[in-house]
MITI-488905 format. One record per residue (C-alpha): x, y, z; residue number from 1. Coordinates in steps of 0.25 Angstrom, whole numbers, plus 5000, padded with zeros to 4 digits. Each point is the difference from the previous one (the first is absolute). Layout:
<pts>
PT    u    v    w seq
PT    X    Y    Z NUM
...
</pts>
This chain:
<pts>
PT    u    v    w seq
PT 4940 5009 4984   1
PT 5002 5008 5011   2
PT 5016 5005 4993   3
PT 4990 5003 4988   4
PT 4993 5011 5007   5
PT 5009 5012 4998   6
PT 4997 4997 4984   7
PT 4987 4999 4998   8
PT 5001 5011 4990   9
PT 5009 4990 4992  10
PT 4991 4988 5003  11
PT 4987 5009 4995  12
PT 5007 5005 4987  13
PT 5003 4985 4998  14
PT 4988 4994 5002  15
PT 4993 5011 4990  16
PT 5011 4997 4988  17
PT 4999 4986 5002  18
PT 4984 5002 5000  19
PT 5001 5008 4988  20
PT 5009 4988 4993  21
PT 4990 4989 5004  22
PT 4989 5010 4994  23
PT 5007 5003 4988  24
PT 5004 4984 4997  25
PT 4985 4996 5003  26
PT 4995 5010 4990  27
PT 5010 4997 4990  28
PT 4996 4985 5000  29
PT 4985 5001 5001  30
PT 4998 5008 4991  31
PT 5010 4997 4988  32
PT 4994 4985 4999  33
PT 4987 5002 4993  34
PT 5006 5012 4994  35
PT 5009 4990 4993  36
PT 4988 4991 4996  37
PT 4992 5009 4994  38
PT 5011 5006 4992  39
PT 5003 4985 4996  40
PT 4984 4997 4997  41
PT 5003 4988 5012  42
PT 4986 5008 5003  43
PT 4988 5012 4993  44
PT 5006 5014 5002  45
PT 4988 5007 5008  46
PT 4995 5012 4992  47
PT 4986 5001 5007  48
PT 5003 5012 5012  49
PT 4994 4993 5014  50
PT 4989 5004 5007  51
PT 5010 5007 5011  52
PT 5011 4998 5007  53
PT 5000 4994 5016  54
PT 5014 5000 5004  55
PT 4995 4990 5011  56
PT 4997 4989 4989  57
PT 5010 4993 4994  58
PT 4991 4998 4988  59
PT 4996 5013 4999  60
PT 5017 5005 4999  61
PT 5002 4988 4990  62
PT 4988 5005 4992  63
PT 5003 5015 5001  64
PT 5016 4996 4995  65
PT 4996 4991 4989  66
PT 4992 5012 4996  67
PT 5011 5009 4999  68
PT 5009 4991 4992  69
PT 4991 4996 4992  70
PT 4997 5013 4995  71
PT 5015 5003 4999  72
PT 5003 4988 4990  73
PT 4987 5005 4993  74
PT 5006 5015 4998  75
PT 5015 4997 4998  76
PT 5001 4987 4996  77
PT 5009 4988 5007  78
PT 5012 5001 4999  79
PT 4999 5016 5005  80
PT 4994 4993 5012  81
PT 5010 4989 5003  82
PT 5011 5012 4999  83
PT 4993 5008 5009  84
PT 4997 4989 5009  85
PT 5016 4996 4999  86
PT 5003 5014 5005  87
PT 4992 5000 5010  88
PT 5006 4987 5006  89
PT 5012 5005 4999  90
PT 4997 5014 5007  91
PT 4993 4992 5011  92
PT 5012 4988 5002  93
PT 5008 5012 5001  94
PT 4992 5008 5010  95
PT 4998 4985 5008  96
PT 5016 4999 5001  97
PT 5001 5014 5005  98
PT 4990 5000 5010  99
PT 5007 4985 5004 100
PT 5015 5006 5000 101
PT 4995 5013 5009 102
PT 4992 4989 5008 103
PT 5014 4995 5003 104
PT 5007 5013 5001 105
PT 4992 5005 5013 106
PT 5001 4986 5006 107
PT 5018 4999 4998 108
PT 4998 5012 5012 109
PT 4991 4992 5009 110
PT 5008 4988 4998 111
PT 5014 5005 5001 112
PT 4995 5009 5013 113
PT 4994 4988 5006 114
PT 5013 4991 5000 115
PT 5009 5013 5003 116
PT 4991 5004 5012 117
PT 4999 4986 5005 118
PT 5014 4999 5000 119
PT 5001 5015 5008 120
PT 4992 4993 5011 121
PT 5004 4989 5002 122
PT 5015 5005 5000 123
PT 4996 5011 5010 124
PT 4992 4988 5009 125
PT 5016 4994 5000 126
PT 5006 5012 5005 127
PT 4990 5005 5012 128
PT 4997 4986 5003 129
PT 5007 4997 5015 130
PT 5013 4992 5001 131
PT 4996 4989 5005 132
PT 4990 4996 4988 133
PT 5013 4997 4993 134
PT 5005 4990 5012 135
PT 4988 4990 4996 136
PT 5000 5001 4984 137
PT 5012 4997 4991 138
PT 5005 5012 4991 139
PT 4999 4993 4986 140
PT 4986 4998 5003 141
PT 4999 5015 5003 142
PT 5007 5003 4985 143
PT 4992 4990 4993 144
PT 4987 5007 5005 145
PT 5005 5012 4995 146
PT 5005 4995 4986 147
PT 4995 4988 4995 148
PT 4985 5002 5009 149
PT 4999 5012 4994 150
PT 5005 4998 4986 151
PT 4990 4988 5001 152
PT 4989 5011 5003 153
PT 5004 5006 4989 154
PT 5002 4988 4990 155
PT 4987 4994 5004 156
PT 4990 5009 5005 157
PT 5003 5014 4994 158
PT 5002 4994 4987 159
PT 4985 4994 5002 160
PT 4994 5015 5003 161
PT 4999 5002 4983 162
PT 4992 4988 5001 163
PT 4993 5004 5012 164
PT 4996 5014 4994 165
PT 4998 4996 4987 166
PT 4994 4987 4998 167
PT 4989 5000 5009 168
PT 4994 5012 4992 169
PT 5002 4993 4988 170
PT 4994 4987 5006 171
PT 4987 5009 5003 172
PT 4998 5009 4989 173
PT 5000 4987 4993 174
PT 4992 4992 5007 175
PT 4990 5011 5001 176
PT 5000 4999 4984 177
PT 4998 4987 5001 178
PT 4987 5001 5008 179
PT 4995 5011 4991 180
PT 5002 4990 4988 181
PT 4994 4987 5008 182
PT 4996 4998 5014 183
PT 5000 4985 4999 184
PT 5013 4998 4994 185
PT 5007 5009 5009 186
PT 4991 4994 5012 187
PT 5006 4986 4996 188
PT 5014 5005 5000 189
PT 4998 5006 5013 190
PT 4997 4986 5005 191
PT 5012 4994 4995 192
PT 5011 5011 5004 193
PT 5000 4998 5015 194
PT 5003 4985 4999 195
PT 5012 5003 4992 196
PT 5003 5012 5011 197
PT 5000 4991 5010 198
PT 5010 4990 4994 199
PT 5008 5011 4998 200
PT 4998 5005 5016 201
PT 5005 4987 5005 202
PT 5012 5000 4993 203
PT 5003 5015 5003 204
PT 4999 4996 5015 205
PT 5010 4989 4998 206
PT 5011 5010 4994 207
PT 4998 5010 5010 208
PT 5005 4989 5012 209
PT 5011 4995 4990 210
PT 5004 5015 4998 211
PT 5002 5003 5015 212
PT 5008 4989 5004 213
PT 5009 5000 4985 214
PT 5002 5018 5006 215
PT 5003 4994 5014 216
PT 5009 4991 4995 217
PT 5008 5010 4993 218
PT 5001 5008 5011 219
PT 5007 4990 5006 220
PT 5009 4997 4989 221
PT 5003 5016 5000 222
PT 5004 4999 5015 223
PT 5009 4988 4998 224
PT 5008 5009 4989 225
PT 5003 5011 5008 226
PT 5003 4993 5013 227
PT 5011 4993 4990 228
PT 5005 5013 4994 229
PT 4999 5006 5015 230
PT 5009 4988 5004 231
PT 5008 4997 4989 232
PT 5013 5001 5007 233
PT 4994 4989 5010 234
PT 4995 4992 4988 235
PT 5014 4999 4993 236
PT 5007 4999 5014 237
PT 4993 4987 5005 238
PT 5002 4994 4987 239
PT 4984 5001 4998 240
PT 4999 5004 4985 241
PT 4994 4986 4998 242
PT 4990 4999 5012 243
PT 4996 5013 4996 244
PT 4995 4997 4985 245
PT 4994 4986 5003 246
PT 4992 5008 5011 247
PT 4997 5012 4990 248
PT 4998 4988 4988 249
PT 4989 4994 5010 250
PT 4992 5013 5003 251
PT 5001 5003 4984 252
PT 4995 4988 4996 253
PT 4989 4999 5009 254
PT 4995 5015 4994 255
PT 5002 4996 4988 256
PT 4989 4987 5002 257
PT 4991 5012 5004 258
PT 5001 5009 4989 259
PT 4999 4989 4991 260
PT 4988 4996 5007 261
PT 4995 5016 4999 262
PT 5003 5001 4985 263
PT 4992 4989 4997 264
PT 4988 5004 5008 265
PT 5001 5014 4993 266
PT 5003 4995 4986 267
PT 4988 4992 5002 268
PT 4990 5012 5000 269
PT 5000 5003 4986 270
PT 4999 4986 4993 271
PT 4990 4998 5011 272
PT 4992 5012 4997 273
PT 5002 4999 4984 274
PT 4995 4987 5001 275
PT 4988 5003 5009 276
PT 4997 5013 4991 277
PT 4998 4989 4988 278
PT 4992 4990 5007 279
PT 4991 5012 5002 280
PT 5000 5006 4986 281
PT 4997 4986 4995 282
PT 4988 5000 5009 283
PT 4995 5014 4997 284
PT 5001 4997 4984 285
PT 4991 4987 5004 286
PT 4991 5008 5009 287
PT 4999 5011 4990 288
PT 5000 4992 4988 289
PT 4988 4992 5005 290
PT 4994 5015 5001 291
PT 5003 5003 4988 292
PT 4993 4988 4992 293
PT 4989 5003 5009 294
PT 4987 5007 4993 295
PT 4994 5006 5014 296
PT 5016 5007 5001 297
PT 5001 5015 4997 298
PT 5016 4998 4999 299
PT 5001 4997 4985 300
PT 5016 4997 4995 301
PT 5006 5014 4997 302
PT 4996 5005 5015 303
PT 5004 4985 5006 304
PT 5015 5001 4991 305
PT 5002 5014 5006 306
PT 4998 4994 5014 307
PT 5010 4989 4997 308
PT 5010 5011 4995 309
PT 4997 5008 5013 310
PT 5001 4987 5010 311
PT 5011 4995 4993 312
PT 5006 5014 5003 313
PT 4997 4997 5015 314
PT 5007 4991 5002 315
PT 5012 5007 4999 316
PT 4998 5009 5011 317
PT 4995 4990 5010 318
PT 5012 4991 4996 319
PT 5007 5013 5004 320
PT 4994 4998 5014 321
PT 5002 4988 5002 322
PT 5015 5002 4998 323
PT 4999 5012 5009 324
PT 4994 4993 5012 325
PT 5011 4989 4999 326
PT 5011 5012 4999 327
PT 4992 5007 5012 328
PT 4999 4987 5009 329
PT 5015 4998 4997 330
PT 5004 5015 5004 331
PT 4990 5000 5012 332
PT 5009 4990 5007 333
PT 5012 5012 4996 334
PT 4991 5009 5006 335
PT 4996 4992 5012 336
PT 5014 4999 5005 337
PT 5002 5015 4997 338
PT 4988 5004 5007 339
PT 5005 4992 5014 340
PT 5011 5009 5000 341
PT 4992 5013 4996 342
PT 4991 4996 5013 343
PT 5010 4996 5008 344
PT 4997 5007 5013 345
PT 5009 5013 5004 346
PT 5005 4997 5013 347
PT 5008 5012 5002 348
PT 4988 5011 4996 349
PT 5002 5014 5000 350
PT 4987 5007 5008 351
PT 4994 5010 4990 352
PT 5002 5013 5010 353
PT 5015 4995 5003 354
PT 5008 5013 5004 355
PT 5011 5007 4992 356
PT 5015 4998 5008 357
PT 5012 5004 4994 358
PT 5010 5003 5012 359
PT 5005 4993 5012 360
PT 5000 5010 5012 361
PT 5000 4990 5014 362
PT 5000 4986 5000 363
PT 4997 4985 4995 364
PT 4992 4992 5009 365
PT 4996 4985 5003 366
PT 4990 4997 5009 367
PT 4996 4985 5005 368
PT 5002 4997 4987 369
PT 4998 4985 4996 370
PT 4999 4993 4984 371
PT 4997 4986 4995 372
PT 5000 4996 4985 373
PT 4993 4987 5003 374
PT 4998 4995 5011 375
PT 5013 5002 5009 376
PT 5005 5013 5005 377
PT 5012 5006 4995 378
PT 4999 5012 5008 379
PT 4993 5002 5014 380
PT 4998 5012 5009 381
PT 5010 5009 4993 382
PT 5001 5013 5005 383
PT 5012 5009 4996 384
PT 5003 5015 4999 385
PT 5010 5008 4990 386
PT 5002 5014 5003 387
PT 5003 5008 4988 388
PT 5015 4999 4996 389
PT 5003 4988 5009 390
PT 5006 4987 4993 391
PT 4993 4987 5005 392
PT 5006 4987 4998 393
PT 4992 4987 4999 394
PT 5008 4986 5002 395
PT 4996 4986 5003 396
PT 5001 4986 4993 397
PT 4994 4995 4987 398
PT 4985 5001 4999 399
PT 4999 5009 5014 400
PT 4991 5010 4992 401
PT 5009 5011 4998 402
PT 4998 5003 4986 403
PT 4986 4998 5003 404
PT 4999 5011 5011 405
PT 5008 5009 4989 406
PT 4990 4996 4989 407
PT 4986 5005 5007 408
PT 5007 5014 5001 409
PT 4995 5003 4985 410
PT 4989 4991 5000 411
PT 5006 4989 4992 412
PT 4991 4993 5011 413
PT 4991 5004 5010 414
PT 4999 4997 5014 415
PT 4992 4989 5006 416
PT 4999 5005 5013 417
PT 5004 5015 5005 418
PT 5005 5013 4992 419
PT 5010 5006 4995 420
PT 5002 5017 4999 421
PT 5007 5010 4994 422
PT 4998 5013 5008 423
PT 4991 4995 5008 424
PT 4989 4996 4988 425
PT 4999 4985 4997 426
PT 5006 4996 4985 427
PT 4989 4995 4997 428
PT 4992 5013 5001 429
PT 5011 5006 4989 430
PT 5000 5001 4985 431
PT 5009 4987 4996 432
PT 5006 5008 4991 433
PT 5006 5011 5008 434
PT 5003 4989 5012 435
PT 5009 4993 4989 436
PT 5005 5013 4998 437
PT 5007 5003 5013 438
PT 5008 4987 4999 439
PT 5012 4995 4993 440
PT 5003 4984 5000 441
PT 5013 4992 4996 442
PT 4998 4986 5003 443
PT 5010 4988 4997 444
PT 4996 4999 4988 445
PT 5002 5011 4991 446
PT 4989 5003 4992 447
PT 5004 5006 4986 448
PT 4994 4998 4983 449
PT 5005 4996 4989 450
PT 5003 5017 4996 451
PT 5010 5009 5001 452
PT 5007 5005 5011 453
PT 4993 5014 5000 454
PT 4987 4994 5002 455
PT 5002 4991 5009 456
PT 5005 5009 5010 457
PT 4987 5010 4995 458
PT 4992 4989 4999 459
PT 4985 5006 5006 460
PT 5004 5013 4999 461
PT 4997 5009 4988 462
PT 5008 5013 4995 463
PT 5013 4995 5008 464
PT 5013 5008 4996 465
PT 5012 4992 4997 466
PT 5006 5009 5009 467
PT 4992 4996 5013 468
PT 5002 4984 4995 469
PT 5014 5003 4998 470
PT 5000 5007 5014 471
PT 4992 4988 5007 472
PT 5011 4990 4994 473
PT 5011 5007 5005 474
PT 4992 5001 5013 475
PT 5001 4985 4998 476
PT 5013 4997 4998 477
PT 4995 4995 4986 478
PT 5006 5012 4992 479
PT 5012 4995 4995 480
PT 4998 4987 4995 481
PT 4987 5005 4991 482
PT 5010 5009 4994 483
PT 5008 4988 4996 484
PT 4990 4993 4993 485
PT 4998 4999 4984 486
PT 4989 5011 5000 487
PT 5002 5005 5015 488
PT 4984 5004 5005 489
PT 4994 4995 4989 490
PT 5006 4986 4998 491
PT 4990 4989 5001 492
PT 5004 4992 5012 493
PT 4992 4987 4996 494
PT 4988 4991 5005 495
PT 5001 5004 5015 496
PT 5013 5007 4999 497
PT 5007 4987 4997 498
PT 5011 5009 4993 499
PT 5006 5005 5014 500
PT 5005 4993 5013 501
PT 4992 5000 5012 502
PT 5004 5011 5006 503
PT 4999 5008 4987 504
PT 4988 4997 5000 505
PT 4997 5002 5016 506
PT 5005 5014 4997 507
PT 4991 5002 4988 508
PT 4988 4999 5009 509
PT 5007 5010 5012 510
PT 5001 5011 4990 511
PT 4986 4997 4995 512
PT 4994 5003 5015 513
PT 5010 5010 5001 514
PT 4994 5009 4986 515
PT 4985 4999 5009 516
PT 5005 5005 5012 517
PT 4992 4994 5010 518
PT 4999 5002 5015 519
PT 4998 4985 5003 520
PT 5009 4989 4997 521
PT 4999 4987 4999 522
PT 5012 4990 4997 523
PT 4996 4987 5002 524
PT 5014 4993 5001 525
PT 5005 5008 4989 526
PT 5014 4993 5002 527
PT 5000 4986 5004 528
PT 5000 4995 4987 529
PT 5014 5006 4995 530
PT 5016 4998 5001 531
PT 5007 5008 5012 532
PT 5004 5011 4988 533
PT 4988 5002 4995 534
PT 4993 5001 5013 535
PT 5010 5011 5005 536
PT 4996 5009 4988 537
PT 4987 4997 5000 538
PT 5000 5003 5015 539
PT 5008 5012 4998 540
PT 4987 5003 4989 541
PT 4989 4996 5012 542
PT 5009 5009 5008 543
PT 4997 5013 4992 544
PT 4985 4997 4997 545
PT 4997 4999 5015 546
PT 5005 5013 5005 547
PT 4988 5007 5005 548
PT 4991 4992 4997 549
PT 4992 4989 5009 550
PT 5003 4986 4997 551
PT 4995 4987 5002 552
PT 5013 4990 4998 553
PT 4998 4985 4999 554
PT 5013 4994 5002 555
PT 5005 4985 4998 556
PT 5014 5006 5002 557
PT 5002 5004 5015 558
PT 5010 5009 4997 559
PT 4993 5008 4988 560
PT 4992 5005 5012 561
PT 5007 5002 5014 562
PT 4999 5015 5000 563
PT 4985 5001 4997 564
PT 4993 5008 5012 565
PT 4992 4989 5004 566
PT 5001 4983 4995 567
PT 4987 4991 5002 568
PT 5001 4987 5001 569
PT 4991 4990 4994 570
PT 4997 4986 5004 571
PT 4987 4993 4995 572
PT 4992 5013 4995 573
PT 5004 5007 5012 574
PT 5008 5011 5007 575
PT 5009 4992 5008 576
PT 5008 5010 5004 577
PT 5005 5017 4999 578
PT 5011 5008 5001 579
PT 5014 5006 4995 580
PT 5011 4989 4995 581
PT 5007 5000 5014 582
PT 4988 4999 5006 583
PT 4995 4990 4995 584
PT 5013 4991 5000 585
PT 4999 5005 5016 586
PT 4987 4989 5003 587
PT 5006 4987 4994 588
PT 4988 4999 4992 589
PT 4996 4998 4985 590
PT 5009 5010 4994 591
PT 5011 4995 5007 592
PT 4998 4987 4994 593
PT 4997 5006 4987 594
PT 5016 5008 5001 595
PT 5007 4988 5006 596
PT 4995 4991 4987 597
PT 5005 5012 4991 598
PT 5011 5002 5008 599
PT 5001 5015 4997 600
PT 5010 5003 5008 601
PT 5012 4991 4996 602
PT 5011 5007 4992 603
PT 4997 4999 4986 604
PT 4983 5004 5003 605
PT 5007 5013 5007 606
PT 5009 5002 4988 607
PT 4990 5000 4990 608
PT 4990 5008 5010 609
PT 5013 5011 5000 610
PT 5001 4999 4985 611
</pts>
């Protein structure tokens, strides 16, 4: 409901037309029923004018109307009337269509701008949400919140709002008739309703419970498809084809026990409800017959036969409900698992005064700085300074925290303990945006889409020349083999760029920071994953992307980074030790270890390194 604000003005035209339809349809079948049996003598045309007309008596209205076609059959004569009277019903089923269709027409816009704004937020809560969310929660879970929770929402809850807005003002308009035409009867019904209501309720709980666990369990099923499209490669390598559909056969079938237990829970709401709408017709043409018959009753048989017409048209509506509030209780399980994601706190938060920055004039700056994700530190008392245009270097075994010491630069994390500045002002005093800005990452992986070439290289940037991307890939050394391609920059180079070889790719991502042009770079271990050729290119590419700029270099490679100004050595989430290449080999320490293992220094590393 709270999605449904900004279309009020839709909600309130539809509430109106549908109030108009309900109006019209009531009036239509009140009245036209002792018309009918007058003009077929079932009872006396009235020619005798009433007293006066009380438009808060019932039986004053009746009187009044009888008068008036009474003195219509006496003027013109039947069959004139029943023509009239056909015309007439005609004009008003017509106006009750139109009034319901506009009803509709005003109601597609607050349903269609629900789902789509659901789907707006929930997709930018995915993107500002910090990375290390995504470390606990499996990514098919993410899709299937996004797809099939919110197609759910749609399916089930949106699809309910017709009823939500219509039907209830059907069910009152009629059941304010009803007390108009007898307060007894309709005091009865009122009686027996709520036991019916409260069948209904205890069911509609039921399948809320079944809903949630069948959305759960199809995230999960989601997840296990893309971790075996993700390593397909593994899958047919390992001989695991059959492993991997028995297990995917297991998880299928235990979903498909729950939606067949959800479907017929849901199914059950309108058997259930038509059946419970009888058993209280029935009662209500006991109840009302027995008034009826009786001689003390002011309800004679034309006035309880429209009452039976107008009940048996509410049942309809309220059956209607009934459906609804089983659609709804399914949905809000959708809803619910949407809703943890929109509330999901926003670890990295941008403070609302954050200042504008949008150069890099002295230097980067890490003081005491410590960080945890749970309960262990991966990084303790780090302090680090970077002069502008000075190239650091960051190396270390496995799981030393050096990526992680590069990722708090742009606040992919923030710091647990201590502070990091740009300029002298914390990052966390600065717009995200413009922090973000200053940088340029390659990471190990390279992170392309499913697009062409062109945008891949622009991608974030808006209004881009091909000239500047084509100057940003000859930058990377990536010119020439995009000019080889089928449609050179605008070929689709495939789900992550599965077209290309690694280094292609590699390259790919250096031209893309090269096109932004930022003062800072970041390459976390930009090489270590390719074959000695295509590291020397891509080298050669980091190479022209590093000249006068300031660069953080997290190296697996010893000898990608031997003539950075100054290397730090990490060993346990800690700066073990500092200095030049020679330098450090000079204290026997760490690094000296590290170069030994690697053996940078036999023939064939120096000849790649000269190559």
């Amino acid at each position: 409901m709270k999605l449904c604000r900004p279309y009020t003005g839709y909600a309130v035209l539809n509430i109106f037309f549908n109030l108009l339809m309900s109006l019209f349809f009531l009036g239509s079948f009140t009245l036209f029923i002792p018309v009918l049996q007058m003009l077929f003598k079932t009872v006396p045309a009235v020619t005798t004018p009433p007293e006066s007309l009380n438009l808060l008596d019932i039986d004053s209205i009746k009187d009044n109307f009888y008068y008036i076609i009474g003195s219509q059959i006496s003027k013109y004569g039947e069959v004139e009337v029943l023509i009239g009277i056909c015309v007439i019903i005609i004009v008003v089923f017509l106006l009750k269509n139109l009034f319901r269709f506009l009803a509709m027409f005003f109601l597609a816009v607050v349903r269609i701008g629900v789902v789509r704004d659901f789907r707006n937020n929930l997709y930018e809560k995915i993107t500002i949400l910090p990375l290390g969310y995504y470390s606990e929660q499996r990514k098919g879970d993410i899709l299937a919140r996004i797809s099939s929770d919110v197609l759910e929402v749609e399916h089930s809850v949106m699809s309910s709002l017709e009823m939500i807005f219509r039907d209830p003002i059907q069910i009152i308009t009629y059941v304010i008739t009803l007390f108009a035409i007898s307060y007894e009867l309709s005091l009865f019904v009122l009686i027996l309703l709520p036991l019916s209501g409260l069948i209904i309720g205890r069911i509609g709980r039921s399948l809320k419970k079944t809903s949630q666990k069948g959305q759960a369990k199809f995230g999960f099923l989601i997840s296990v498809v893309e971790e075996t499209v993700s390593g397909l490669r593994i899958v047919k390598a390992k001989n695991a084809i059959t492993f991997a559909n028995k297990r995917f056969r297991e998880i299928n079938q235990d979903y498909a026990k729950l939606m067949i237990k959800l479907y017929r829970k849901r199914d059950l709401a309108s058997p259930l409800s038509e059946f419970l709408g009888i058993v209280v017709t029935v009662v209500v043409l006991w109840f009302g017959g027995r008034l009826v018959l009786s001689q003390e009753s002011t309800l004679d048989a034309a006035l309880f036969l429209v009452y039976i017409g107008i009940f048996t048209q509410l049942i309809p509506p309220a059956k209607a409900v009934t459906q609804a509030y089983y659609n709804i209780q399914k949905g809000a399980a959708s809803i619910e698992r949407i809703d943890k994601v929109l509330n999901e706190p926003e670890v990295i938060e941008e403070k609302p005064d954050a200042i504008r920055k949008h150069d890099f004039t002295d230097a980067i700056e890490y003081r005491n700085v410590s960080f945890r994700y749970e309960k262990e530190f991966v990084l303790k008392h780090i302090n680090l300074r970077i002069e502008k245009g000075r190239t650091v270097a960051v190396v270390g075994a496995s799981g030393s925290g050096k990526s992680t010491l590069a990722d708090m630069l742009p606040r992919f994390y923030d710091t647990t303990d201590g502070e990091i500045l740009i300029d002298g002002i914390s990052i966390k005093d600065l717009n995200i945006t413009d922090l973000r800005g200053l940088m340029g990452i390659v990471s190990q992986e390279a992170i392309l889409f499913n697009d062409t070439v062109f945008n891949n290289i622009a991608f974030g940037l808006e209004n881009v020349s091909e000239e500047d991307v084509v100057h940003a890939a000859r930058v990377a050394n990536a010119h020439e083999f995009i000019e080889q391609m089928s449609r050179g920059y605008y070929t689709i180079i495939g789900d992550r760029g599965i077209k290309m070889s690694g280094g292609q790719r590699q390259r790919l991502c250096i031209a893309r920071a090269v096109l932004r042009n930022p003062p800072i770079l970041i390459l976390d271990e930009a090489t270590s994953s390719l074959d000695t050729e295509s590291e020397r290119l891509v080298q050669s590419a980091l190479e022209n992307l590093m000249k006068n700029r300031t660069s953080i270099v997290i190296a697996h490679r010893l000898s990608t980074i031997r003539y950075a100004d100054e290397i730090m050595v990490m060993h346990h989430g800690e700066i073990v030790e500092r200095g030049t290449h020679n330098h450090l080999l000079s204290l026997n320490g760490v690094y000296k270890k590290l170069h030994d293992l690697q053996s940078i220094d036999s023939p064939v590393s120096a000849k790649n390194h000269e190559a």
